[in-house]
mmJSON file of the N, C-alpha and C atoms, coordinates in Angstrom:
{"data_MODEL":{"atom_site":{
"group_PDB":["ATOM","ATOM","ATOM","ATOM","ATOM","ATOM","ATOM","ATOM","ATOM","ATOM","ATOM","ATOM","ATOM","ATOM","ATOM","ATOM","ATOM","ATOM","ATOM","ATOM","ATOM","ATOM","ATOM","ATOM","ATOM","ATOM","ATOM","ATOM","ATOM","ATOM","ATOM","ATOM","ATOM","ATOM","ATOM","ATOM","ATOM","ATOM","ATOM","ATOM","ATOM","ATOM","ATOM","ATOM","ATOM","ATOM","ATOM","ATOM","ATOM","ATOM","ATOM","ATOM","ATOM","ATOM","ATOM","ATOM","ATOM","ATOM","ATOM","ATOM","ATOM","ATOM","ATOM","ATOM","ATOM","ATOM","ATOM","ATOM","ATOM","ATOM","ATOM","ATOM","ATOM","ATOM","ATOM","ATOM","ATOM","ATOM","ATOM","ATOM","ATOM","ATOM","ATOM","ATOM","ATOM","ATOM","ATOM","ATOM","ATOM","ATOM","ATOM","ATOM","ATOM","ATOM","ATOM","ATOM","ATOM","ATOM","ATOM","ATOM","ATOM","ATOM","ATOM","ATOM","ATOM","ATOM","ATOM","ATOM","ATOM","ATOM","ATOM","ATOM","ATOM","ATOM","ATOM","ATOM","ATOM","ATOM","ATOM","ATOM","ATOM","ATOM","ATOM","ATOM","ATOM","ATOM","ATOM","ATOM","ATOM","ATOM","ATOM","ATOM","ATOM","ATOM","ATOM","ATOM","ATOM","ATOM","ATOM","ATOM","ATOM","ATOM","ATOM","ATOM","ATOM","ATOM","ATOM","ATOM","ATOM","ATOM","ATOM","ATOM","ATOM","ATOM","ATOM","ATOM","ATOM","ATOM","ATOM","ATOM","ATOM","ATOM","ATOM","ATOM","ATOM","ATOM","ATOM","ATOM","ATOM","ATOM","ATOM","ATOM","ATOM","ATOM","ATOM","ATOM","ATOM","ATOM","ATOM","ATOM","ATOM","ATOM","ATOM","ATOM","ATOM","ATOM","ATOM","ATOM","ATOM","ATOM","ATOM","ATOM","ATOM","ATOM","ATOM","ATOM","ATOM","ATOM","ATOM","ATOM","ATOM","ATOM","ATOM","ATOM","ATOM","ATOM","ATOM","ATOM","ATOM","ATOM","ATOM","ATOM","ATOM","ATOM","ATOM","ATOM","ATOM","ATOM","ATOM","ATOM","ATOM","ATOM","ATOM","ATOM","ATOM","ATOM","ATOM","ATOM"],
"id":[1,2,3,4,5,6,7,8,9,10,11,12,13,14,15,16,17,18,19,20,21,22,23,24,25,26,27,28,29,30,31,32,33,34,35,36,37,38,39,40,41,42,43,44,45,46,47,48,49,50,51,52,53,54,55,56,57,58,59,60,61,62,63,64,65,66,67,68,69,70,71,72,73,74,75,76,77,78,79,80,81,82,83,84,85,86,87,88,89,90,91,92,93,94,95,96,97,98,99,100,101,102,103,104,105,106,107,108,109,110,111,112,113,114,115,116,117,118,119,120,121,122,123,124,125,126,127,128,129,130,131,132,133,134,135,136,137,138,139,140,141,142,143,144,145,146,147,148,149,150,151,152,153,154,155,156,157,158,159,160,161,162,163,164,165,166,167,168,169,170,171,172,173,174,175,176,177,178,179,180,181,182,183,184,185,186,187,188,189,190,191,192,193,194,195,196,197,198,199,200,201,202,203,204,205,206,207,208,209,210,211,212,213,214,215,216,217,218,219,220,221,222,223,224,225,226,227,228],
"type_symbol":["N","C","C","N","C","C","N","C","C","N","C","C","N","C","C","N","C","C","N","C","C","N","C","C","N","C","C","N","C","C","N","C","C","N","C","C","N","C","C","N","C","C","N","C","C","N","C","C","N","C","C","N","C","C","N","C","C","N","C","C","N","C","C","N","C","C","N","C","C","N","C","C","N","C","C","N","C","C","N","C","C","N","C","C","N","C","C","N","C","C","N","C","C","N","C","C","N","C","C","N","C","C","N","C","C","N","C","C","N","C","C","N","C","C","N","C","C","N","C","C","N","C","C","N","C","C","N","C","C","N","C","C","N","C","C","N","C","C","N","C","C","N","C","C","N","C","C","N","C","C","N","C","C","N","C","C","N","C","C","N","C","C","N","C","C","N","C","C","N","C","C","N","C","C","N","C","C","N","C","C","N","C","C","N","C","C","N","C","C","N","C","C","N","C","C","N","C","C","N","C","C","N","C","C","N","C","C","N","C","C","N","C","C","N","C","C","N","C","C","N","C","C","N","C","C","N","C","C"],
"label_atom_id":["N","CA","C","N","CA","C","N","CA","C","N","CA","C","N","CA","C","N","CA","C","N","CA","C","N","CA","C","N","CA","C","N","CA","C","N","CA","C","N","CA","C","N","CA","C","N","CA","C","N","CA","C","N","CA","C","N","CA","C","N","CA","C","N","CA","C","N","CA","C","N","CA","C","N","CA","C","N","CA","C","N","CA","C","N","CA","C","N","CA","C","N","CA","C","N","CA","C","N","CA","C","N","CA","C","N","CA","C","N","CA","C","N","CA","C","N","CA","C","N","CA","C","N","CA","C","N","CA","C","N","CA","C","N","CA","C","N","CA","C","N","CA","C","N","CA","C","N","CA","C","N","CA","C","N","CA","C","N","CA","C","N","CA","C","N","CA","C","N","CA","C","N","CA","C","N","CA","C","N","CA","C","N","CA","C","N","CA","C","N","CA","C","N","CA","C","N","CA","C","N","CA","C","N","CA","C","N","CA","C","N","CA","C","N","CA","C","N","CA","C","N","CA","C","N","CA","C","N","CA","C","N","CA","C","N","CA","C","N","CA","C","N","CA","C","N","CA","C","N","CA","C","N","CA","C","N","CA","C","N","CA","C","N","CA","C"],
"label_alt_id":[null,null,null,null,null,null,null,null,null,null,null,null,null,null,null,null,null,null,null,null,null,null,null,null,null,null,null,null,null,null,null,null,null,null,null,null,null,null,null,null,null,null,null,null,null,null,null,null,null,null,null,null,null,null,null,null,null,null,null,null,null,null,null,null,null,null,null,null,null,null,null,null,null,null,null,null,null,null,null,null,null,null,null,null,null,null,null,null,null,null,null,null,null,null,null,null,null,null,null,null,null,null,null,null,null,null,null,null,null,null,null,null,null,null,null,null,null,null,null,null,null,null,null,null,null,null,null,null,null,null,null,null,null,null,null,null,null,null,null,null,null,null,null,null,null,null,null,null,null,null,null,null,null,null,null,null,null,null,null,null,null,null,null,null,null,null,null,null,null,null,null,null,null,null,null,null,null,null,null,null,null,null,null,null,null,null,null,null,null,null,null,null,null,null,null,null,null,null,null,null,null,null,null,null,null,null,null,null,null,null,null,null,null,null,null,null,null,null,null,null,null,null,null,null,null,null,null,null],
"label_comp_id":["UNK","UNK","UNK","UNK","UNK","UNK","UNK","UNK","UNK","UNK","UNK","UNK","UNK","UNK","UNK","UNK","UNK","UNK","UNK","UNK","UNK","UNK","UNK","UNK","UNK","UNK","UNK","UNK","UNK","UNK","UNK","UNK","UNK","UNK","UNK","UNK","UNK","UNK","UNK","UNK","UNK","UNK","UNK","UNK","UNK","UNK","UNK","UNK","UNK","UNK","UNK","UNK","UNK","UNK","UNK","UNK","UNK","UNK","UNK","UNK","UNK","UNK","UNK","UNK","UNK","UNK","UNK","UNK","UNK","UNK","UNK","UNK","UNK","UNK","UNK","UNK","UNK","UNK","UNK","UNK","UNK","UNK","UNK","UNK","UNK","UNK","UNK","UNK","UNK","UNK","UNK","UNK","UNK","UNK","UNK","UNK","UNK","UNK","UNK","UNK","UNK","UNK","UNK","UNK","UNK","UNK","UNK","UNK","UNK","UNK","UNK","UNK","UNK","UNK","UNK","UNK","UNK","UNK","UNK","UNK","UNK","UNK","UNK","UNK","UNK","UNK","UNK","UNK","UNK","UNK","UNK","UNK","UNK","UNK","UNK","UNK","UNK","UNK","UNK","UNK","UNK","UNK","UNK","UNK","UNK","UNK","UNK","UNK","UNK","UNK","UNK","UNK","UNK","UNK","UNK","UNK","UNK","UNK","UNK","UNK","UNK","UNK","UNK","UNK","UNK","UNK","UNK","UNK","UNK","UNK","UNK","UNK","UNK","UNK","UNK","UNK","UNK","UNK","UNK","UNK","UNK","UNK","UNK","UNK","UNK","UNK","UNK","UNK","UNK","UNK","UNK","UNK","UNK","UNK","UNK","UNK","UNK","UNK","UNK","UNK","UNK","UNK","UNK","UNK","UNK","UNK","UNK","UNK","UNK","UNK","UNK","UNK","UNK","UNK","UNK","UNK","UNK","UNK","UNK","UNK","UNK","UNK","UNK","UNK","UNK","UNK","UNK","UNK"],
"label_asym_id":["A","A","A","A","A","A","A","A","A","A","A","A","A","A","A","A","A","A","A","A","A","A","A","A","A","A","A","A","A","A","A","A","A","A","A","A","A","A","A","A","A","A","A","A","A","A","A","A","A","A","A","A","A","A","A","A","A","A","A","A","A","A","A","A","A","A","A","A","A","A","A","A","A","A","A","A","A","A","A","A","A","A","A","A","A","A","A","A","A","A","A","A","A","A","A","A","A","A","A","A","A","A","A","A","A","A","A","A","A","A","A","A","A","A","A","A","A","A","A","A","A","A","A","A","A","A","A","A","A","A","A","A","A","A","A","A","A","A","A","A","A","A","A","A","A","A","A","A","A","A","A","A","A","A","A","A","A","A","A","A","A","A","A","A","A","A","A","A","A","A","A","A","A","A","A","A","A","A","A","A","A","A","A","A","A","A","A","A","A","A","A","A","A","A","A","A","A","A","A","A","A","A","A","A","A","A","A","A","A","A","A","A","A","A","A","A","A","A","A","A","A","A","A","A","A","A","A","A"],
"label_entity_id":["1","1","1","1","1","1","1","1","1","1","1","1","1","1","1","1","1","1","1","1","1","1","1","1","1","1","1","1","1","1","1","1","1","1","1","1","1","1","1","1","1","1","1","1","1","1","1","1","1","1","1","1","1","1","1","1","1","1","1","1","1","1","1","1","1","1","1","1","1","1","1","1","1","1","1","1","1","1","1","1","1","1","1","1","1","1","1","1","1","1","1","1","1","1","1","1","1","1","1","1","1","1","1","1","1","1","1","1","1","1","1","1","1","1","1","1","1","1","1","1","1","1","1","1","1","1","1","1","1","1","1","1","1","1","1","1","1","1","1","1","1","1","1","1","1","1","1","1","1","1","1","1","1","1","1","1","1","1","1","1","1","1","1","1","1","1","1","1","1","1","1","1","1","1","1","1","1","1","1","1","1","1","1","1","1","1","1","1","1","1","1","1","1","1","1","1","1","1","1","1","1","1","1","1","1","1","1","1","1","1","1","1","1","1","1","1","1","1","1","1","1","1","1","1","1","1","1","1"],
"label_seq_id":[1,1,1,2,2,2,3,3,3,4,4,4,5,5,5,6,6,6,7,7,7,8,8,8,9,9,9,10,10,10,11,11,11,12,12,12,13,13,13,14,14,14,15,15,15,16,16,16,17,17,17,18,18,18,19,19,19,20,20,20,21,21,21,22,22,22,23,23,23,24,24,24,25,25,25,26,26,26,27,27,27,28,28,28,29,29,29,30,30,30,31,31,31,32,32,32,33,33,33,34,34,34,35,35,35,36,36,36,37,37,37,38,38,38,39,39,39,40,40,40,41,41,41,42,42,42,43,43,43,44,44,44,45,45,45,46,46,46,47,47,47,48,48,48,49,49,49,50,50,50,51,51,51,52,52,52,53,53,53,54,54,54,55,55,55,56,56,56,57,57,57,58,58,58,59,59,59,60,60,60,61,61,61,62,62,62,63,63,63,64,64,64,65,65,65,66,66,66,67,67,67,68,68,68,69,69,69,70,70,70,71,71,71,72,72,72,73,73,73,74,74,74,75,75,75,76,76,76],
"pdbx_PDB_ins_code":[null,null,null,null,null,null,null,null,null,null,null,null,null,null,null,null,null,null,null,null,null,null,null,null,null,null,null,null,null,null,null,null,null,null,null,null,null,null,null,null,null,null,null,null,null,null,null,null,null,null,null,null,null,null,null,null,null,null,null,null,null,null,null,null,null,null,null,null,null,null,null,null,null,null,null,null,null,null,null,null,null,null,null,null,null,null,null,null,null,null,null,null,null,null,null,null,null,null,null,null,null,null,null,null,null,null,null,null,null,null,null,null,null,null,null,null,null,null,null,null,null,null,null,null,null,null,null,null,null,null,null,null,null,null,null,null,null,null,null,null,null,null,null,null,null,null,null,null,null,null,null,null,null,null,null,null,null,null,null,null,null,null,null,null,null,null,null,null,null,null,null,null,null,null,null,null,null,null,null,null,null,null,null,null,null,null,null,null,null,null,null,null,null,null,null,null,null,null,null,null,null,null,null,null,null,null,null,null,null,null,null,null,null,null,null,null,null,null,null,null,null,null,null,null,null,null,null,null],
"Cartn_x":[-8.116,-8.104,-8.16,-9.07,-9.028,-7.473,-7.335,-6.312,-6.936,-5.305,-6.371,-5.089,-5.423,-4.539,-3.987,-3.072,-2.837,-1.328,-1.565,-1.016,0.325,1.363,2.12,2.607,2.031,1.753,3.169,4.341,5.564,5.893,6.07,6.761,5.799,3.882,3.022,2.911,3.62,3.911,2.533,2.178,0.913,1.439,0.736,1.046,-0.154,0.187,-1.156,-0.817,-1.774,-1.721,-2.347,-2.082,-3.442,-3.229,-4.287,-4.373,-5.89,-5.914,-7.005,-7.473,-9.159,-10.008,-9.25,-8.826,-8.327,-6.945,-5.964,-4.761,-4.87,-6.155,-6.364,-6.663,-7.482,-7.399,-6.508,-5.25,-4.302,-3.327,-3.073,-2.101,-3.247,-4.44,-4.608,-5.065,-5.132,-5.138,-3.807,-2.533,-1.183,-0.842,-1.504,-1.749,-0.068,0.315,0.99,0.868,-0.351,-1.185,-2.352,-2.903,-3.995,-4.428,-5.425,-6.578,-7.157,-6.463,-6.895,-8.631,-9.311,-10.812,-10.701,-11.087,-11.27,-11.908,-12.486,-13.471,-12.614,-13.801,-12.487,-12.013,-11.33,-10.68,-11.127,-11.291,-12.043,-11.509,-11.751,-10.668,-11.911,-11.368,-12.462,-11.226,-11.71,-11.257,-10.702,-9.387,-9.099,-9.26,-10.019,-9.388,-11.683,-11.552,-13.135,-12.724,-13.743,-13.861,-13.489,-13.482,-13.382,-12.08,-11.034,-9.642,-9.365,-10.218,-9.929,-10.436,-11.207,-11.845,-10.741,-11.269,-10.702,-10.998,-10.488,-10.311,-12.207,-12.173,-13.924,-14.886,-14.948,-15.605,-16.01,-14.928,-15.082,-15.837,-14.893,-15.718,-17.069,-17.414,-18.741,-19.987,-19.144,-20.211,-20.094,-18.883,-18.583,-19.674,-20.151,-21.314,-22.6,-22.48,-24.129,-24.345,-23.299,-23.303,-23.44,-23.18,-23.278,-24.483,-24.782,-26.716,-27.578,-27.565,-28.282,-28.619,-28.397,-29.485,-28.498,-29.012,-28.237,-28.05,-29.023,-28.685,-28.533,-27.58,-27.246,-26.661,-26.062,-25.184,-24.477,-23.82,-23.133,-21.597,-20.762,-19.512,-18.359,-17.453,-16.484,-15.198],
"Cartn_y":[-26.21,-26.725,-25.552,-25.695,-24.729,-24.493,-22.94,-23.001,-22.919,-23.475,-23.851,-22.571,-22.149,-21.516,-22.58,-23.291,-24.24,-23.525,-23.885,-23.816,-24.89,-24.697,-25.702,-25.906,-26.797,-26.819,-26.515,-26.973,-26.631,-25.072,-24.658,-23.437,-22.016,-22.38,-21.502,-20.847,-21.579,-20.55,-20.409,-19.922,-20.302,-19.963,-20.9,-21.15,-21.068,-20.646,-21.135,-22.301,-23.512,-24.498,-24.375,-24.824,-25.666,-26.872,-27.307,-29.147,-29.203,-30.509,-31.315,-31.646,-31.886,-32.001,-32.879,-34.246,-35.301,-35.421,-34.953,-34.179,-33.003,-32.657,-31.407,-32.459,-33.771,-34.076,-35.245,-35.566,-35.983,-34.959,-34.008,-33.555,-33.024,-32.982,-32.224,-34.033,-35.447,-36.523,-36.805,-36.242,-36.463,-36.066,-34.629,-33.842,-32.88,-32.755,-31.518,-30.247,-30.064,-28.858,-29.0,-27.462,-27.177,-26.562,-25.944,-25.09,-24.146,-23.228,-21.274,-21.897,-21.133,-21.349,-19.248,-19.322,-18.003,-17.676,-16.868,-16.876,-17.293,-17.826,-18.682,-17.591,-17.569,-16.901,-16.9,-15.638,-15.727,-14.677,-15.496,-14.957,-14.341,-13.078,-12.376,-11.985,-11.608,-10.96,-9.211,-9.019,-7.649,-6.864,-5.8,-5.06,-4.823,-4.517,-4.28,-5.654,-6.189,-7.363,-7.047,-5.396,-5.239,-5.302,-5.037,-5.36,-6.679,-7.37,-9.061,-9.696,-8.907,-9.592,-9.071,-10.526,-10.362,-8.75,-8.355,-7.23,-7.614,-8.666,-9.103,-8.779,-8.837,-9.144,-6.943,-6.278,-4.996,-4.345,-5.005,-3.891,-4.675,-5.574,-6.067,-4.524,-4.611,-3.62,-2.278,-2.288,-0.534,-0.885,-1.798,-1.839,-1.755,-2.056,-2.167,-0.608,-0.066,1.323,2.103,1.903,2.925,2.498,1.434,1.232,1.352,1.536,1.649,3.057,3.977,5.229,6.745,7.487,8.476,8.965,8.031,8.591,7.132,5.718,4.929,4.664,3.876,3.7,2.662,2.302,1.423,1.577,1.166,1.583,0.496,1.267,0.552,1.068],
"Cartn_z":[14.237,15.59,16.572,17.23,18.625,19.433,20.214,20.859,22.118,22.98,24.72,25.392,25.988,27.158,28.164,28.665,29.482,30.244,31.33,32.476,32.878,32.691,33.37,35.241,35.458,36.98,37.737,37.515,37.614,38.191,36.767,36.321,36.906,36.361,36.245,35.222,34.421,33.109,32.273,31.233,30.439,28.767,28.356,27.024,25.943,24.759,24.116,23.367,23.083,22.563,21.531,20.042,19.116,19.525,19.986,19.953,19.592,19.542,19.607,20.384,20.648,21.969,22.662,21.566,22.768,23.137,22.202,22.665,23.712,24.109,25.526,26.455,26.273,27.308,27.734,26.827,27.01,28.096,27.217,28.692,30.077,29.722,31.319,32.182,31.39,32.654,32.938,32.002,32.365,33.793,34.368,35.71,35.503,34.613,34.143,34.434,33.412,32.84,33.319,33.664,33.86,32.669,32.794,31.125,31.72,31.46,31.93,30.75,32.001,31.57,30.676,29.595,29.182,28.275,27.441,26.482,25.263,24.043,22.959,21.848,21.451,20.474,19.255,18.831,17.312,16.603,15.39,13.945,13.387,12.905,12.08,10.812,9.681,8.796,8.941,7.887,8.877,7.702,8.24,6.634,5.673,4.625,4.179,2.944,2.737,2.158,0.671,0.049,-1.341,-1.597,-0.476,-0.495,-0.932,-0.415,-0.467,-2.225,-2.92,-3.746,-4.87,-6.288,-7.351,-8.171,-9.192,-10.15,-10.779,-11.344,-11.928,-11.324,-9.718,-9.141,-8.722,-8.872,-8.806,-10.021,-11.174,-12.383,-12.562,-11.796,-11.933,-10.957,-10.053,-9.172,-9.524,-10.249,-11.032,-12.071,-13.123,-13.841,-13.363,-12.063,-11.594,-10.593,-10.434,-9.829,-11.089,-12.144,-13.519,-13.888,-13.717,-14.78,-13.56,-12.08,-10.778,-10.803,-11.361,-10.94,-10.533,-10.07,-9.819,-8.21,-7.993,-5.826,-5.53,-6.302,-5.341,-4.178,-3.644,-2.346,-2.784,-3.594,-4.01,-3.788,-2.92,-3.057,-3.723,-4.532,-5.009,-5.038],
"occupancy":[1.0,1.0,1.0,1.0,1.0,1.0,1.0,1.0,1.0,1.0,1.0,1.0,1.0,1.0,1.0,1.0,1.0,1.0,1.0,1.0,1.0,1.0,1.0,1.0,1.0,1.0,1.0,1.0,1.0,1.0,1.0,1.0,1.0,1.0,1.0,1.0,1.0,1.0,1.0,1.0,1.0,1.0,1.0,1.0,1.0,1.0,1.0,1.0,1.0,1.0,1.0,1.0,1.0,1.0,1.0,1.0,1.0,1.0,1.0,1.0,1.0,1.0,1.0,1.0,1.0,1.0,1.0,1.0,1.0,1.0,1.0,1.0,1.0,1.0,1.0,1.0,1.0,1.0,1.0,1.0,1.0,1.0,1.0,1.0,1.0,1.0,1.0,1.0,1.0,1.0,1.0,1.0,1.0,1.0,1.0,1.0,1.0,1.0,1.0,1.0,1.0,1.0,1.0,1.0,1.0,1.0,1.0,1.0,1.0,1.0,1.0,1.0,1.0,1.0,1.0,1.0,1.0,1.0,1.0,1.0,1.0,1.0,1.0,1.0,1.0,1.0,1.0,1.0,1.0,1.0,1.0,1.0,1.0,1.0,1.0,1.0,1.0,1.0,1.0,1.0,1.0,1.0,1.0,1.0,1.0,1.0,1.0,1.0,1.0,1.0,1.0,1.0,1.0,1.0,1.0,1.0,1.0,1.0,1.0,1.0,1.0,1.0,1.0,1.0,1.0,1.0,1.0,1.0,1.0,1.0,1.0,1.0,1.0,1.0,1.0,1.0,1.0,1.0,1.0,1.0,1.0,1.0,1.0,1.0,1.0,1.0,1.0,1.0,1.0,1.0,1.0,1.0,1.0,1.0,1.0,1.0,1.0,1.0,1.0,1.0,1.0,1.0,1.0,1.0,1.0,1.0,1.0,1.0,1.0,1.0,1.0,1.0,1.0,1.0,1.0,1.0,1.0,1.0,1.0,1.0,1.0,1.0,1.0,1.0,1.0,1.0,1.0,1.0],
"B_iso_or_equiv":[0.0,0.0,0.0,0.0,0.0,0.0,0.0,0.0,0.0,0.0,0.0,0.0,0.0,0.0,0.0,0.0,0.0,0.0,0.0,0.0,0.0,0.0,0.0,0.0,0.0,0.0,0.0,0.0,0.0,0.0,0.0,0.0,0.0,0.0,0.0,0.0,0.0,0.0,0.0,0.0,0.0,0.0,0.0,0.0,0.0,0.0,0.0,0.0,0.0,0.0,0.0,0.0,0.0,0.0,0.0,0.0,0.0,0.0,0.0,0.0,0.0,0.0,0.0,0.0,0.0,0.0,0.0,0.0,0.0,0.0,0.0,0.0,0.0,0.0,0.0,0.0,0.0,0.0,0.0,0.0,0.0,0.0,0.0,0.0,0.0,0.0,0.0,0.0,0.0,0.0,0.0,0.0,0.0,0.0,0.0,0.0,0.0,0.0,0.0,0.0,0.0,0.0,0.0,0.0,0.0,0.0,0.0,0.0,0.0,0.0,0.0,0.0,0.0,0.0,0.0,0.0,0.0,0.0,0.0,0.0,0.0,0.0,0.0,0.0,0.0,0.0,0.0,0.0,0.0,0.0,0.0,0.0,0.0,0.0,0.0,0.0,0.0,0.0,0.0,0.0,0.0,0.0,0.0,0.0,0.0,0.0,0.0,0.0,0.0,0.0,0.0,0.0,0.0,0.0,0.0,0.0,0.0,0.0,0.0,0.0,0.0,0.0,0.0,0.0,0.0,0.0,0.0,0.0,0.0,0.0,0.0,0.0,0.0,0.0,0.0,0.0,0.0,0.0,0.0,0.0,0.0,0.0,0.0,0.0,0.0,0.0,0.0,0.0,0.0,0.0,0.0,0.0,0.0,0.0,0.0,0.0,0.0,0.0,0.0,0.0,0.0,0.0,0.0,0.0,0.0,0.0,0.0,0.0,0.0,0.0,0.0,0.0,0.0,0.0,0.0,0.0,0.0,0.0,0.0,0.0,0.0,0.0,0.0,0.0,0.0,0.0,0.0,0.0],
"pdbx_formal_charge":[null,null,null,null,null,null,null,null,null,null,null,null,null,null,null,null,null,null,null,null,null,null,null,null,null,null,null,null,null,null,null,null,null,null,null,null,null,null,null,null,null,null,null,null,null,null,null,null,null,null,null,null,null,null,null,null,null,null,null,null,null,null,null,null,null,null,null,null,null,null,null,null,null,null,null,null,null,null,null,null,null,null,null,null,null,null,null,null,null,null,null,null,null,null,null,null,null,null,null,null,null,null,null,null,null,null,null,null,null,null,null,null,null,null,null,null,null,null,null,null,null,null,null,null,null,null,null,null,null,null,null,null,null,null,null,null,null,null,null,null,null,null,null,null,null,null,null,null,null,null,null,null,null,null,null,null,null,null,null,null,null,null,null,null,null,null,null,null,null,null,null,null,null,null,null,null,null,null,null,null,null,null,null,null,null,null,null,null,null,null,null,null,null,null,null,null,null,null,null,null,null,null,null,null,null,null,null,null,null,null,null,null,null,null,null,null,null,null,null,null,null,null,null,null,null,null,null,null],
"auth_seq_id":[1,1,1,2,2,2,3,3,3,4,4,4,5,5,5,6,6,6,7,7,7,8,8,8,9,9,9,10,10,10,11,11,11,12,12,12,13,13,13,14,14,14,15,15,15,16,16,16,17,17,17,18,18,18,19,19,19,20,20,20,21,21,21,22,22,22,23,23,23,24,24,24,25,25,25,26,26,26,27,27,27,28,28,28,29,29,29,30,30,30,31,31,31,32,32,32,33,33,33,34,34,34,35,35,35,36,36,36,37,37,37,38,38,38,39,39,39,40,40,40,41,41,41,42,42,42,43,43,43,44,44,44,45,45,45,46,46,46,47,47,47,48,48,48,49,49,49,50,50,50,51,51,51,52,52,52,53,53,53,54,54,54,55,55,55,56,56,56,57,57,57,58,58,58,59,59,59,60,60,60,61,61,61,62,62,62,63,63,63,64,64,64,65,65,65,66,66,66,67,67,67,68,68,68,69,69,69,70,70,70,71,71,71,72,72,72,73,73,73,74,74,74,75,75,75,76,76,76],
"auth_comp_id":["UNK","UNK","UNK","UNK","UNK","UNK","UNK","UNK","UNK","UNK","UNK","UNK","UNK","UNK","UNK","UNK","UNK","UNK","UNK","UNK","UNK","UNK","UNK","UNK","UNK","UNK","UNK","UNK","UNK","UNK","UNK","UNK","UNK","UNK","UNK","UNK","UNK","UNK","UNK","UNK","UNK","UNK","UNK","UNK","UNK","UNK","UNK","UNK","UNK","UNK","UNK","UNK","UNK","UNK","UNK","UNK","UNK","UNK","UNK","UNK","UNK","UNK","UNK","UNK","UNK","UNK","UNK","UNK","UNK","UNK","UNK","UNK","UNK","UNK","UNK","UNK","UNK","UNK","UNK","UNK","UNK","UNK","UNK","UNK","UNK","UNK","UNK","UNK","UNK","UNK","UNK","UNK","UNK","UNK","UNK","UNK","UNK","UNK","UNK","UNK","UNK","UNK","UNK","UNK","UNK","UNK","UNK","UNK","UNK","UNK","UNK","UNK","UNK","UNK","UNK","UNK","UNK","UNK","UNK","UNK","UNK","UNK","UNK","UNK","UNK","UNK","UNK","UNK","UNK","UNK","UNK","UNK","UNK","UNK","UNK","UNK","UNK","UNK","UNK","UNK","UNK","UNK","UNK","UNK","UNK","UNK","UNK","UNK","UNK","UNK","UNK","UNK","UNK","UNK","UNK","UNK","UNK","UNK","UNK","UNK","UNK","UNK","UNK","UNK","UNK","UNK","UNK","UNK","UNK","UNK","UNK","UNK","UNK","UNK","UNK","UNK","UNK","UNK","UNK","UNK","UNK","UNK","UNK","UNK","UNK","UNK","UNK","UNK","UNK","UNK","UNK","UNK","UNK","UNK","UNK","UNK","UNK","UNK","UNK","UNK","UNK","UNK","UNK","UNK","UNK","UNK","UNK","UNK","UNK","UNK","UNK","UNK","UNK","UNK","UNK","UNK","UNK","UNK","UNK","UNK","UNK","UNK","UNK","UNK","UNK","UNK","UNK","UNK"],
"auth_asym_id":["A","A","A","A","A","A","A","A","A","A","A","A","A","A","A","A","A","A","A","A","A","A","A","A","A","A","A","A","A","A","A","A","A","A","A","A","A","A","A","A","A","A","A","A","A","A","A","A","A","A","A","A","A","A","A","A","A","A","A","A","A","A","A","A","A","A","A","A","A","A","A","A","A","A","A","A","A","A","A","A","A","A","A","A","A","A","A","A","A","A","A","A","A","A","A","A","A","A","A","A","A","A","A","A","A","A","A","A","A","A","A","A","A","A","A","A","A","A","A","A","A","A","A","A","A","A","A","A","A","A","A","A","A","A","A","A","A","A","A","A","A","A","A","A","A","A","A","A","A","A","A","A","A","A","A","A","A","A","A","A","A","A","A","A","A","A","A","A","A","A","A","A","A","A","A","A","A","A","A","A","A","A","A","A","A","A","A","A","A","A","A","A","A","A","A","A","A","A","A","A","A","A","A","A","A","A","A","A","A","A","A","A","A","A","A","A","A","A","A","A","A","A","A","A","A","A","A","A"],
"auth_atom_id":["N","CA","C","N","CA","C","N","CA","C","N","CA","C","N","CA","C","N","CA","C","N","CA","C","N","CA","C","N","CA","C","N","CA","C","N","CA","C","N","CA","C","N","CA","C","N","CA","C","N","CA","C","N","CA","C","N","CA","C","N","CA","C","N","CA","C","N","CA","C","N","CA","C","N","CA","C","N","CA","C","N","CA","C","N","CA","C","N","CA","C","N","CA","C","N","CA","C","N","CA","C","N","CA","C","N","CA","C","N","CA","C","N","CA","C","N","CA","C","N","CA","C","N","CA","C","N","CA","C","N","CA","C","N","CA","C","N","CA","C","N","CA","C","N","CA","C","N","CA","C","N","CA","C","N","CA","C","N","CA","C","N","CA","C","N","CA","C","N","CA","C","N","CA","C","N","CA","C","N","CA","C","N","CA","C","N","CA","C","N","CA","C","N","CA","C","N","CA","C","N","CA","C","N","CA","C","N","CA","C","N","CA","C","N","CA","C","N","CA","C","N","CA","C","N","CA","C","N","CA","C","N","CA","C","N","CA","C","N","CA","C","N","CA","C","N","CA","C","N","CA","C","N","CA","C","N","CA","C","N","CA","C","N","CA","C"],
"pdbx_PDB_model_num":[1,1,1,1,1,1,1,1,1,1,1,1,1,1,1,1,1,1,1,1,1,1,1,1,1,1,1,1,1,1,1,1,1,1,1,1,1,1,1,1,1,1,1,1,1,1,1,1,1,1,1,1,1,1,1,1,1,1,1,1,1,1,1,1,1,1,1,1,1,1,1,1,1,1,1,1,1,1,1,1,1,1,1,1,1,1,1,1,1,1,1,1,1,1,1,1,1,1,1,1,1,1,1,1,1,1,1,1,1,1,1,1,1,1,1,1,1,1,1,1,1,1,1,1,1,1,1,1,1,1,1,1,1,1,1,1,1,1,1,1,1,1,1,1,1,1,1,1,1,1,1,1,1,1,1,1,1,1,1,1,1,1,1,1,1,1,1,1,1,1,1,1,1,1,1,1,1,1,1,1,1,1,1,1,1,1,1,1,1,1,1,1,1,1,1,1,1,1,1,1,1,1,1,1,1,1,1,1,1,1,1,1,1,1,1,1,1,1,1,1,1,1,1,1,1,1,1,1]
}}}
């Protein structure tokens, strides 16, 4: 679910929300909350993807860097 930045009209406070499209537009026809307009938030992965992978999935590319030649670019 998307997060919204929303505004409580009150206080001014701002919050981040996960809701749902129609749970966003539940509280903003309540006239509560407003919705900080801002660019959306995006999740990327942290870190190099070989961190992330199984043990198989390495000595697989350690085999194909040993039978690939002698000036590859293969990193493992």
């Amino acid at each position: 679910m998307p997060t919204y930045t929303m505004i409580d009209k009150e206080t001014g406070k701002e919050q981040d929300m996960v809701l749902t499209f129609a749970e966003r537009d539940n509280l903003l026809a309540e006239g509560r909350f407003t919705q900080k307009l801002n660019a959306p938030k995006i999740v990327s992965h942290v870190g190099g993807t070989l961190k992330q992978t199984s043990d198989g999935y390495k000595d697989l590319l350690k085999k194909i860097k040993k039978g690939s030649g002698k000036d590859n670019t293969i990193n493992v």
